[in-house]
Each structure stands twice: as C-alpha cells, then as structure tokens.
C-alpha positions in Angstrom: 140.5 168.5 147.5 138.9 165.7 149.3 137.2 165.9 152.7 138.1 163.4 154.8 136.5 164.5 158.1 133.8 167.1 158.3 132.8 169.9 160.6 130.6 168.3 162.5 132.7 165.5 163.2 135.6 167.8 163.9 133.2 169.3 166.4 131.7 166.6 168.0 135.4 165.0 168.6 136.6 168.1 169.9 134.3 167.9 172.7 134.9 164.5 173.3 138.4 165.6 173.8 137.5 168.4 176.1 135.7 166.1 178.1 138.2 163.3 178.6 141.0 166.5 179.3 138.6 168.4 182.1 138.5 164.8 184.0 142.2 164.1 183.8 142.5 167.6 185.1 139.8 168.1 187.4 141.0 170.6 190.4 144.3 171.3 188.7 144.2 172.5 184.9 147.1 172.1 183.0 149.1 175.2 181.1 148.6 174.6 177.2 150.7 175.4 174.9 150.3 175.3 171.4 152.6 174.7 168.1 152.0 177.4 166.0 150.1 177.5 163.4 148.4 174.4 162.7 147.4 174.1 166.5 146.0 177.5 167.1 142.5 176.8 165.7 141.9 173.4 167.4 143.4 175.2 170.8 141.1 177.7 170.9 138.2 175.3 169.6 139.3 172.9 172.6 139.4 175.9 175.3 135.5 176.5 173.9 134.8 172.9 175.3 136.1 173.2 178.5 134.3 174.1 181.4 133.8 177.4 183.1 135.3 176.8 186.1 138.1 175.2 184.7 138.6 178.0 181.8 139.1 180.4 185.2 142.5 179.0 185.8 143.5 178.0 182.7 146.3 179.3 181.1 147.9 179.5 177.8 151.1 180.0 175.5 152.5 178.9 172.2 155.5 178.0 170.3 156.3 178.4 166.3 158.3 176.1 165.0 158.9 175.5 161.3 160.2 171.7 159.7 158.0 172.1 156.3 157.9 174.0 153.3 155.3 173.3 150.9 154.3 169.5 151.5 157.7 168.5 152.0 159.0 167.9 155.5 162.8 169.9 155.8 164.1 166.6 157.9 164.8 169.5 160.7 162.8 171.7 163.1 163.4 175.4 164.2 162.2 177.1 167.2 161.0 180.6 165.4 158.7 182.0 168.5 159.8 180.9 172.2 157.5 180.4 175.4 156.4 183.8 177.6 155.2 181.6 180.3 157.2 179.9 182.9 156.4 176.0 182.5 158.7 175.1 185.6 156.3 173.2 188.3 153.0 173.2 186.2 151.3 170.6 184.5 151.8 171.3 180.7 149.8 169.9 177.7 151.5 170.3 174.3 148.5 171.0 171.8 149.6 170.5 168.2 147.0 170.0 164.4 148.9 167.0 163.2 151.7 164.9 164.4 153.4 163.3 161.3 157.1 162.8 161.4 157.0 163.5 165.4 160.2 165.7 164.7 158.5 168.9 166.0 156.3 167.1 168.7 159.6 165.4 170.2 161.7 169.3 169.7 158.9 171.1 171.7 158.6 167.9 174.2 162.2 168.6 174.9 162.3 171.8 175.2 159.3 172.0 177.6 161.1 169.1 179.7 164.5 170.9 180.0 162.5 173.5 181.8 161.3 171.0 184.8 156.8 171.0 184.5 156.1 168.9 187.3 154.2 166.7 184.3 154.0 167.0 180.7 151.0 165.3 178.2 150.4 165.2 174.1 147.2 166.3 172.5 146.7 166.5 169.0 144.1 166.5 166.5 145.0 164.4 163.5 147.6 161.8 164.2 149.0 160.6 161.2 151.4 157.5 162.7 152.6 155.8 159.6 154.9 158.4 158.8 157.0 158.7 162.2 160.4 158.3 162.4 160.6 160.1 166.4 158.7 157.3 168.6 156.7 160.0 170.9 153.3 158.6 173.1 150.2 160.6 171.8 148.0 161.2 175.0 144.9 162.6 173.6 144.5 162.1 169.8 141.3 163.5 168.0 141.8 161.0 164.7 144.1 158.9 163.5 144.3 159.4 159.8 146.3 157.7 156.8 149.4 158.5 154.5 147.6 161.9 152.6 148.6 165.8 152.7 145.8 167.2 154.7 144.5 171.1 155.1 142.2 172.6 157.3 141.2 173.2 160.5 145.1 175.1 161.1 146.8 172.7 158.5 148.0 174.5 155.5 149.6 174.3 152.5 151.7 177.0 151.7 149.9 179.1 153.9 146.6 178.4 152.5 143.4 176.5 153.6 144.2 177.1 157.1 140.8 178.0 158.0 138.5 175.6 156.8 136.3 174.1 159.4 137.4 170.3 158.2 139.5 168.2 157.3 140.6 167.3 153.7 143.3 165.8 151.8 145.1 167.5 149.0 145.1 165.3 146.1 
C-alpha cells in the first residue's frame, strides 16, 4: 500500500469541511444520512467538527447499498438497509467515503428525492471523477483523487482496511 493522504491531512480537511457545512446551515441543520460502510467513519468524524449548538439538532440516518465486490464495480447498486427517518420537508445531506462511478450516489439521490426533502446536498470525502459514468454535482468534496483503488478511512477492500486513519491506494 501507498498513502496517498495522511491523517493529519484527513483531519485538517475534515474540519474545513465542517466549517463550510455549519455556515451553509447556520439556524437550520440538515438531516445526514450516510452510505454505509465507507461513509460511517468520515460521518461521525464530520459530526466531531461541528459545533455544539448545531450538533443539538442534528440528526442522523444511513443507507447500505452494495455495487462492488472486491475492487470490481457490479455495474448495479442494491438498497440492502433502508432509511428509519422520515426525510419529507427537511434539509438532507447525503454523506458518502468516495464517489467513483456515481451509480450509488445518483440511486440514494433518488431515492431521498422521491420522498420530497424540502432540499437535498452531496458531501463526500474522496471524489474520484474520472471514473464517472452517472453525471451527479458534488457539493462538498474533501479531495479529489486520481484513477487508483483506495482503502481507509471507511474504504475497504473486501472488508478490510476499513479503519485506517488515511488514505492509501492499493497497489
């Protein structure tokens, strides 16, 4: 493995992030809701950042949908784990690690529109844009990285590496 981006960059990002995220939504915060897996660990590292008043009415959910096995995109998503919370009315920002493809982006953007938020954002933390074939608009993007199989930070391979704290490419 390679490390492309390291923890304290990660980190300092994040916050930037956070920052940019608590202004947009100053007075109203938006419901987040996170793909599973590869999301969960820069969600919760994104909540960290926020402030303290705005963390008291916060809320969020997340999604699991599945469109890789190994390194190898499937060329289809599948919802596997549905939203608890009621989106209809609220602000909603999608959290998600990576957007490659855009396949699950775009299936979780459309499934959170068909149930009528009043407004709907992107946020992700590695945006890898030379491999998309959906055209989606990234809202909030952490890094925008090239063509390589990355772990860490929620990305996996074959369920492993998931919990390093940085990025780094699979060679």
């Amino acid at each position: 493995m390679k490390i492309l981006i390291d923890r304290s960059e990660v980190d300092r990002r994040i916050g930037e992030m956070a920052r940019e995220i608590a202004t947009d939504y100053a007075g109203s915060p938006p419901l987040l809701i996170g793909i599973l897996n590869g999301a969960a660990q820069f969600m919760m590292a994104l909540l960290d950042h926020l402030p303290g008043d705005m963390l008291e009415q916060i809320d969020y959910d997340f999604v699991d949908v599945s469109s890789y096995r190994g390194s190898e995109s499937m060329g289809r998503v599948e919802l596997t784990k549905d939203l608890v919370v009621s989106v209809e009315g609220r602000q909603v920002l999608i959290v998600d690690g990576i957007v490659d493809t855009g396949r699950s982006l775009a299936f979780v953007l459309d499934l959170v529109s068909a149930r009528r938020p009043c407004s709907l954002k992107t946020c992700t933390l590695l945006d890898k844009s030379a491999r998309r074939v959906v055209p989606l608009v990234v809202d909030y993007r952490g890094f925008e990285i090239e063509d390589v199989f990355v772990v860490g930070y929620g990305m996996d391979y074959d369920q492993r590496y998931r919990a390093l704290r940085y990025i780094a490419a699979i060679e």
